[in-house]
N, C-alpha and C positions, 0 to 999 in steps of 0.2 A: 708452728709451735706445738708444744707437746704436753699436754699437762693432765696429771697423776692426781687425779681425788684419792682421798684416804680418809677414812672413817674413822673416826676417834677410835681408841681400844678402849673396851669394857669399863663403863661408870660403875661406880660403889651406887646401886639402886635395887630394892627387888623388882623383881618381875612383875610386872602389871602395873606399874606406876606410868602414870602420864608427866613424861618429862620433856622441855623444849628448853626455854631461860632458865632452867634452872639450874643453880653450879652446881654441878657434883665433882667430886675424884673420880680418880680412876680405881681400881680393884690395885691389890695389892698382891700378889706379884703382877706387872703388868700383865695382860692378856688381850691378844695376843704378842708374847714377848717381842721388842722394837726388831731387833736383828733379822727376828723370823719376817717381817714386815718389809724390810729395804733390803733382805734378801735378795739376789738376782735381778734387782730394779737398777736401770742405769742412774748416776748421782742427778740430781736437780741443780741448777744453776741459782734456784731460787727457794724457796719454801715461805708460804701464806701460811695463817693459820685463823680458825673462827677465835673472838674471844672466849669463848666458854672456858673454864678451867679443865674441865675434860678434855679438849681441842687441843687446848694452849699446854697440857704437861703430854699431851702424844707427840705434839711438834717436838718439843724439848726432848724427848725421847728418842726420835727420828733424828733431829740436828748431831745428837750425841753419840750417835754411831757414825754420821759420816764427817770426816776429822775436816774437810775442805769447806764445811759450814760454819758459822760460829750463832746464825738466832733465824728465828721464824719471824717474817712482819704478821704484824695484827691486823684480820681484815673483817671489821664488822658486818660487810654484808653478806660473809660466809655463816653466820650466826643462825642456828635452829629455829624456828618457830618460836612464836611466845604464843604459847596455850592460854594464856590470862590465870581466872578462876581455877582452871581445872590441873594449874602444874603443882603435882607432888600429890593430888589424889590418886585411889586406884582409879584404873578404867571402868571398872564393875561398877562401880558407886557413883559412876557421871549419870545424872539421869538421862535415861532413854530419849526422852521428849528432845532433848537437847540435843544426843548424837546424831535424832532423824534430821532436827534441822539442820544440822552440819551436812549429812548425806546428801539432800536433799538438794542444797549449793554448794558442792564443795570447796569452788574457789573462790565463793564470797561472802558466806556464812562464819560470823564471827560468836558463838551463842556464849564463847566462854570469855569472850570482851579480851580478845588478844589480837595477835595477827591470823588474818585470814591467807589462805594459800596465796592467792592472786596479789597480798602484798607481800612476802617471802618471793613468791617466783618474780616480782619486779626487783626487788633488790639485787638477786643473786643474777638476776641479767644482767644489771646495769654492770655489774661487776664483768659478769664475764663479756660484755659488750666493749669495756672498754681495756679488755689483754690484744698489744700488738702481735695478732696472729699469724701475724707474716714472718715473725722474726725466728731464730731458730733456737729462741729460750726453749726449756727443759723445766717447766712449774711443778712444783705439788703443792696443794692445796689440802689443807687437814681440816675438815669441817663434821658434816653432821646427813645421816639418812635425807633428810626432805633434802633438804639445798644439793645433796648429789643427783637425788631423782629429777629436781627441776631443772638444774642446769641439764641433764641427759636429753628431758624433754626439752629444752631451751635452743639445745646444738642441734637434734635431731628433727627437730621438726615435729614433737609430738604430743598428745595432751598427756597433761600430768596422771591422768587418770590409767593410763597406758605404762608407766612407769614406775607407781606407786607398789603394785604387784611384785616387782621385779626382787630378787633376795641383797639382800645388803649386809652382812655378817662385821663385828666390829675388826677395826684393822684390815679392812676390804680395803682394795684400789680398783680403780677404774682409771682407765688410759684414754683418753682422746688425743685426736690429731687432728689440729686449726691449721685453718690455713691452707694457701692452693685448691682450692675448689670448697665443695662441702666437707664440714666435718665428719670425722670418721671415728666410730666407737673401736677402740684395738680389741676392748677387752671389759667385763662386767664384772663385781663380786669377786676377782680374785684373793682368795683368801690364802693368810699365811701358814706354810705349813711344811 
């Protein structure tokens, strides 16, 4: 199995805002433009998508260039983070006190009364735990930065703290290959261009 993460393109948000559950748009003209996005990517057989409205109009976006799709299914445990308190705040303005405790447990520290890592990276398991890897489907998945980091760590074998680093630009793909032995990463970040 082969399956294509793609990072939502560019929400309507400024910069420094803490956002997970929260629906936004996308920018308007899309960015990065859909075509530049599924540019030189073989077609998927299938397309997932998180519910998030940012998610769900990049899939639509995506489906709408390639004419042998006609919808993206809805897959909620592709869905960002719920920050709790802290979605739609700046980052600057979370108190300190709070981000150490976050730091401090990263994957079980809940200080802003949301989801903690440790239940986001159980979700987006179970999801990916239960794609027939054997088969020689062709997936892409439209979701959101954490849930691509976790599943990366998830297939690889590694801690989330190890991936979290990693660059993720919106309208990025990342390529895994399930199946037949251990997973393999083809590809990280590629961005469209």
């Amino acid at each position: 199995m082969e399956v294509l993460l793609i990072r939502h393109a560019q929400p309507e948000v400024a910069a420094g805002i803490c956002y997970g559950s929260l629906d936004l748009t996308l920018t308007m003209p899309v960015t990065p433009a859909p075509m530049r996005i599924v540019a030189g990517l073989a077609s998927p057989h299938r397309i997932v998508t998180s519910p998030a409205l940012r998610a769900r109009d990049t899939a639509a976006q995506l489906v709408a260039c390639l004419p042998e799709l006609r919808v993206a299914d809805v897959e909620p445990r592709l869905r960002e983070m719920d920050f709790g308190t802290w979605e739609g705040q700046p980052w600057a303005e979370i108190p300190r006190d709070a981000l150490d405790l976050w730091a401090a447990d990263l994957m079980g520290a809940r200080p802003h009364g949301g989801e903690s890592p440790a239940q986001v990276s159980a979700r987006v398991a179970e999801w990916a735990d239960a794609l027939d890897v054997e088969s020689d489907t062709r997936l892409w998945a439209v979701t959101h930065a954490g849930p691509m980091r976790m599943l990366a760590a998830h297939w690889l074998g590694m801690a989330l703290a190890q991936t979290l680093n990693w660059p993720l630009g919106f309208g990025a793909t990342c390529k895994f290959s399930l199946g037949d032995g251990a997973p393999r990463l083809e590809w990280w970040n590629r961005v469209a261009g």
